[in-house]
N, C-alpha and C positions, 0 to 999 in steps of 0.2 A: 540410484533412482534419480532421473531427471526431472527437478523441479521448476519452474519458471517463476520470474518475480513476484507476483501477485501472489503464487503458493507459500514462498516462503513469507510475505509481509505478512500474512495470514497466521500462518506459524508460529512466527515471531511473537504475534500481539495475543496470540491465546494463551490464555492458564495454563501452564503445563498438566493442571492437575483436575480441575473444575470445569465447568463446564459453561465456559464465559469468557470474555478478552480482556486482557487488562487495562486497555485504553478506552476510551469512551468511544460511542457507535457513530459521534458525527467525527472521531477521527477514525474510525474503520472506513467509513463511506468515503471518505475525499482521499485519505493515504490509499485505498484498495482504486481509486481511479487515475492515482498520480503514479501507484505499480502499472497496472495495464498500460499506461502512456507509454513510461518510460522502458518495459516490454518490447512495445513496437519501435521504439526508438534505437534500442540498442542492439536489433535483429534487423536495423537501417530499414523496417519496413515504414518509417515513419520520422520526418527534419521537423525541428523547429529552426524557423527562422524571421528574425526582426518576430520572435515573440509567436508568429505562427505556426500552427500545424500544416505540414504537405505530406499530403500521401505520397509515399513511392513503391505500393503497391494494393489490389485491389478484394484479395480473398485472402484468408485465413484458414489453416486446417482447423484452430483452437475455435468454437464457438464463439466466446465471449468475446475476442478479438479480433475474429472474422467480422460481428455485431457493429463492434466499435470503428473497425475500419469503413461500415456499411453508411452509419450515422455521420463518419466524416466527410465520406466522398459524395453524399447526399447536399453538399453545401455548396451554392452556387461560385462561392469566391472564397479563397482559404481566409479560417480565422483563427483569434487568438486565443492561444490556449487555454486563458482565463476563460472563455466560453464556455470553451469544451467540457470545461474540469466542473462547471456549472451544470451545464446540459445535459453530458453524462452521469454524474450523481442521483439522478432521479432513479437511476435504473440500478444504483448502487448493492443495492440489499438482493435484487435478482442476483447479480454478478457473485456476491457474494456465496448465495443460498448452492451455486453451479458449481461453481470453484473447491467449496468446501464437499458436495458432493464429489466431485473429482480425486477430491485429498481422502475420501469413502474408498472409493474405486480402489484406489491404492492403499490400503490399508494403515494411513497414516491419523485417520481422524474415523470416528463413529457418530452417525448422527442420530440422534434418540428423539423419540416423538411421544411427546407430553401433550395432556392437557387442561386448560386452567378450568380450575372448579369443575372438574370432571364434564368439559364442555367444550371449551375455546381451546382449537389446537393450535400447537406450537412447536419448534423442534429446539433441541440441546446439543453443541457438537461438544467433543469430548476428544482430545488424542489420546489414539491405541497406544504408542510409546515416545518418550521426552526424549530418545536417545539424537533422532533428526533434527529435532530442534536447537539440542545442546548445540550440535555438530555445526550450524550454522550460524550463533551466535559467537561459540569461542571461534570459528573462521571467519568473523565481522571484528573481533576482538584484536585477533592476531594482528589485522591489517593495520590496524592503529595505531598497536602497540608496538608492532615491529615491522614499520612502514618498507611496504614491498609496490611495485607496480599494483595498481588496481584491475580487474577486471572491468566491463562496463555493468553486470551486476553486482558487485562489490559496490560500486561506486553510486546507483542506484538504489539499493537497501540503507548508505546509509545513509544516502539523502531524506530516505522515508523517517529514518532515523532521527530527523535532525526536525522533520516536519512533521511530525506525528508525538517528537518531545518522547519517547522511545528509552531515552538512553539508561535508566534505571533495568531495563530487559536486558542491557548489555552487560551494564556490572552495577552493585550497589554499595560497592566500597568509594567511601567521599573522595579518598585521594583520585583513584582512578573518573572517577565520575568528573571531577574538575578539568585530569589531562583530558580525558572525552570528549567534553565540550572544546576544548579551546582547540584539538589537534583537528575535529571534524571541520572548524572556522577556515582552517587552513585547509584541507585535504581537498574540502569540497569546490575549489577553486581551481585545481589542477587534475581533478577526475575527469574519466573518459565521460564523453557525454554532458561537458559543465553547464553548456548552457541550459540545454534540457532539465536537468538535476537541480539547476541553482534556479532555474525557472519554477519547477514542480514544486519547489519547498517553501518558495515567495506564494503561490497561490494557494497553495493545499495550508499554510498556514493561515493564509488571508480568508480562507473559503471557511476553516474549521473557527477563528473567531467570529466569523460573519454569524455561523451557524448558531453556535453558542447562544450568542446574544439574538436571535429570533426565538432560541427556545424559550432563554431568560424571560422574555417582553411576552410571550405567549403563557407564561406559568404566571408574570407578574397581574394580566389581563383577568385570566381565571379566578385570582382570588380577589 
């Protein structure tokens, strides 16, 4: 079954078991727009250069990416990608709600509709089976551990990896965990796509502190 970046980022950050992600929502919302980027990027429908985005091309069959492509080439003068990753986050949680309907479609996730105090709807996704998931962590694992050419998704998930602070999904043995960090320091420097990847990881980090700390100052305000 063919899945694209943002499917498996997706995959990756969800519970195997629950009905939840195991990373927090403002890193779901900037790593799921730093996938769709580097998506386009690695299917050359989309350069970063001196830091900005250029289209190099104008429709997409994917919605969400078709969307994305739509919002870029809407911009009088190419800009930089810290924009983007800005701009398009608003629209985050859409992206998300489609995506994971999609992962529905295929029977890899179920979406449940709840609602609170038997009133305020809501939905819950859930994966139908962990076997896809496993399948694409130990093949993020392998690469690591027994350094082979990267793919440009390869190289991409684990940038998300690196930006999303992820690696406990990969393995939770501290040894491993240690070489994890230090060989992705390296890896990420000579992956297809580097600048791309080493770009997305600089700002989707920057964008999910930024975040943090507006929630922090808005929960601090409240009380």
């Amino acid at each position: 079954m063919e899945l694209n970046i943002a499917e498996k980022f997706l995959l990756l950050a969800h519970h195997p078991t629950k009905g939840r992600f195991l990373i927090a929502d403002v890193m779901i919302n900037y790593g799921l727009i730093g996938a769709l980027l580097l998506e386009l990027s690695a299917a050359g429908k989309l350069s970063v250069r001196n830091k900005e985005l250029v289209l190099n091309i104008r429709h997409d069959s994917d919605p969400v990416l078709s969307e994305i492509i739509s919002t870029i080439g809407q911009a009088t003068k190419p800009k930089k990608m810290k924009y983007w990753i800005s701009k398009l986050s608003r629209k985050s949680n859409r992206f998300r709600k489609e995506i994971l309907q999609n992962l529905e479609r295929k029977r890899l996730v179920r979406i449940k509709h709840k609602k609170f105090l038997g009133l305020i709807p809501y939905k819950r996704s859930y994966l139908t089976e962990t076997k896809t998931r496993d399948k694409i962590i130990g093949e993020l694992k392998n690469v690591v551990f027994h350094p082979k050419e990267l793919t440009a998704e390869e190289g991409a998930l684990l940038g998300l990896t690196v930006a999303c602070k992820m690696y406990r999904i990969i393995t939770t043995d501290p040894q491993e965990l240690r070489t994890l960090k230090k060989k992705l320091k390296v890896m990420i420097k000579d992956m297809p796509l580097a600048e791309a990847v080493d770009e997305t990881i600089k700002l989707v980090q920057a964008a999910i502190v930024a975040g943090i700390a507006a929630s922090t100052a808005v929960t601090a305000a409240a009380h």
